[in-house]
matplotlib code that plots the C-alpha trace (Angstrom):
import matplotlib.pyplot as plt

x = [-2.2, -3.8, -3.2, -2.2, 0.5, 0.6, 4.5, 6.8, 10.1, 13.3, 16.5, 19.5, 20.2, 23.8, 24.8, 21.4, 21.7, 20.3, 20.6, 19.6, 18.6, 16.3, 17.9, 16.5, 12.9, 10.3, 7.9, 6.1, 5.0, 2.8, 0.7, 1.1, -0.7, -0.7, 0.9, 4.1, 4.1, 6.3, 6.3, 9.4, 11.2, 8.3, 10.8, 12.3, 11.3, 13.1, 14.3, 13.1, 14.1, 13.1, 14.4, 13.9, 17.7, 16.8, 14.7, 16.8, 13.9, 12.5, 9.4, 9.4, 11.5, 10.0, 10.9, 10.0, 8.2, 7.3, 5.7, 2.4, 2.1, 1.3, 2.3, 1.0, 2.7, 1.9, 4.1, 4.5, 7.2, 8.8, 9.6, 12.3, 12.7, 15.4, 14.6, 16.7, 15.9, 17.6, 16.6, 18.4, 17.2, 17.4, 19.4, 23.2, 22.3, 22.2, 18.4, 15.9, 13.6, 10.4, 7.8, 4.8, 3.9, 0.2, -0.1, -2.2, -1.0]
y = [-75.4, -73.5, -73.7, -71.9, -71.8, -70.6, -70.6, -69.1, -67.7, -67.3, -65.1, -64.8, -61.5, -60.1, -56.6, -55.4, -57.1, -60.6, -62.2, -65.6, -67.1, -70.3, -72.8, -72.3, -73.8, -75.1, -72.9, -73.0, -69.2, -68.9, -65.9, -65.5, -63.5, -62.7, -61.4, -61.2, -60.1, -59.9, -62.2, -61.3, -59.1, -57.1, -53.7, -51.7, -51.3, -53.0, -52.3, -55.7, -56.7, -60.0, -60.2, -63.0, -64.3, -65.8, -62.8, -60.2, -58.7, -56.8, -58.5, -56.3, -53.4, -52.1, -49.8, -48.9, -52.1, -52.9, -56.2, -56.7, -54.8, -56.7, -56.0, -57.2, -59.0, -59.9, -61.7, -63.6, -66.4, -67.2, -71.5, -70.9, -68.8, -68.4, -66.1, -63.8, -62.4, -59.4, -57.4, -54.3, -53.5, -50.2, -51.5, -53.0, -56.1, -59.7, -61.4, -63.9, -61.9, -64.1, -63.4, -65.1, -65.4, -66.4, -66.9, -68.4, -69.5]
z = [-0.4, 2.6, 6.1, 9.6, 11.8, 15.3, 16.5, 19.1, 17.9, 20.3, 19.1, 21.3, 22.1, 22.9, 23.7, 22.2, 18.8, 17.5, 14.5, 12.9, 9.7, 8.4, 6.0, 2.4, 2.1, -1.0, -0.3, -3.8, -4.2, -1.4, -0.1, 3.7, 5.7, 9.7, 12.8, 14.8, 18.7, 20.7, 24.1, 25.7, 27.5, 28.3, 28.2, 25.8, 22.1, 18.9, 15.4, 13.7, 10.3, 7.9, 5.1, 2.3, 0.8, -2.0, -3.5, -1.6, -0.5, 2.7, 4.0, 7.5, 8.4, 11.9, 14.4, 18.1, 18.2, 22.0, 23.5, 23.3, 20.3, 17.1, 13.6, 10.8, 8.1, 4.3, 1.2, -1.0, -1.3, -4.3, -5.1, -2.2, 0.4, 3.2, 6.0, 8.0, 11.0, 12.8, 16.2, 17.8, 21.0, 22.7, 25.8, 25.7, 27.5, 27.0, 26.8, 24.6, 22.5, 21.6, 19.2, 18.8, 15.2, 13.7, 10.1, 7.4, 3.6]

ax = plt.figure().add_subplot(projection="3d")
ax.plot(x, y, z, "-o")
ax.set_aspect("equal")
plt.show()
């Protein structure tokens, strides 16, 4: 199975801290390969984290990411995979933090 997805990401922010997670997916050990950018807010930079639940691994761990800027992402999925998500940002404030992610597996 190959393919592409192109797909916008919202996370509700509060106080400077967001956090959300996927419910568990077949995903049938697949390679993916591709980018996240972030969209919005155009200030301030971010500690973002993505972790896989079901391996209880690491699959990003960045820092002093700003938008615009895109990073590049690569793994491998096992049979299932539940994704979580988690953003610091360096202001105490309240917004929607968007990434754009483009991907093929």
């Amino acid at each position: 199975m190959h393919g592409r997805f192109n797909q916008s990401f919202s996370l509700s922010v509060k106080n400077g801290h967001g956090q959300e997670q996927s419910p568990k997916k077949l995903t049938g050990f697949v390679n993916i390969s591709g980018t996240m950018t972030i969209t919005a807010p155009d200030t301030g930079a971010w500690h973002l984290m993505v972790k896989d639940l079901v391996k209880n691994k690491p699959i990003l761990d960045q820092k002093n990411v700003k938008a615009g800027t895109a990073i590049e992402l690569r793994y491998k999925t096992g049979m299932h995979t539940q994704i979580q998500v988690e953003a610091t940002w360096d202001q105490t404030a309240d917004t929607t933090l968007v990434v754009e992610i483009n991907a093929t597996y």
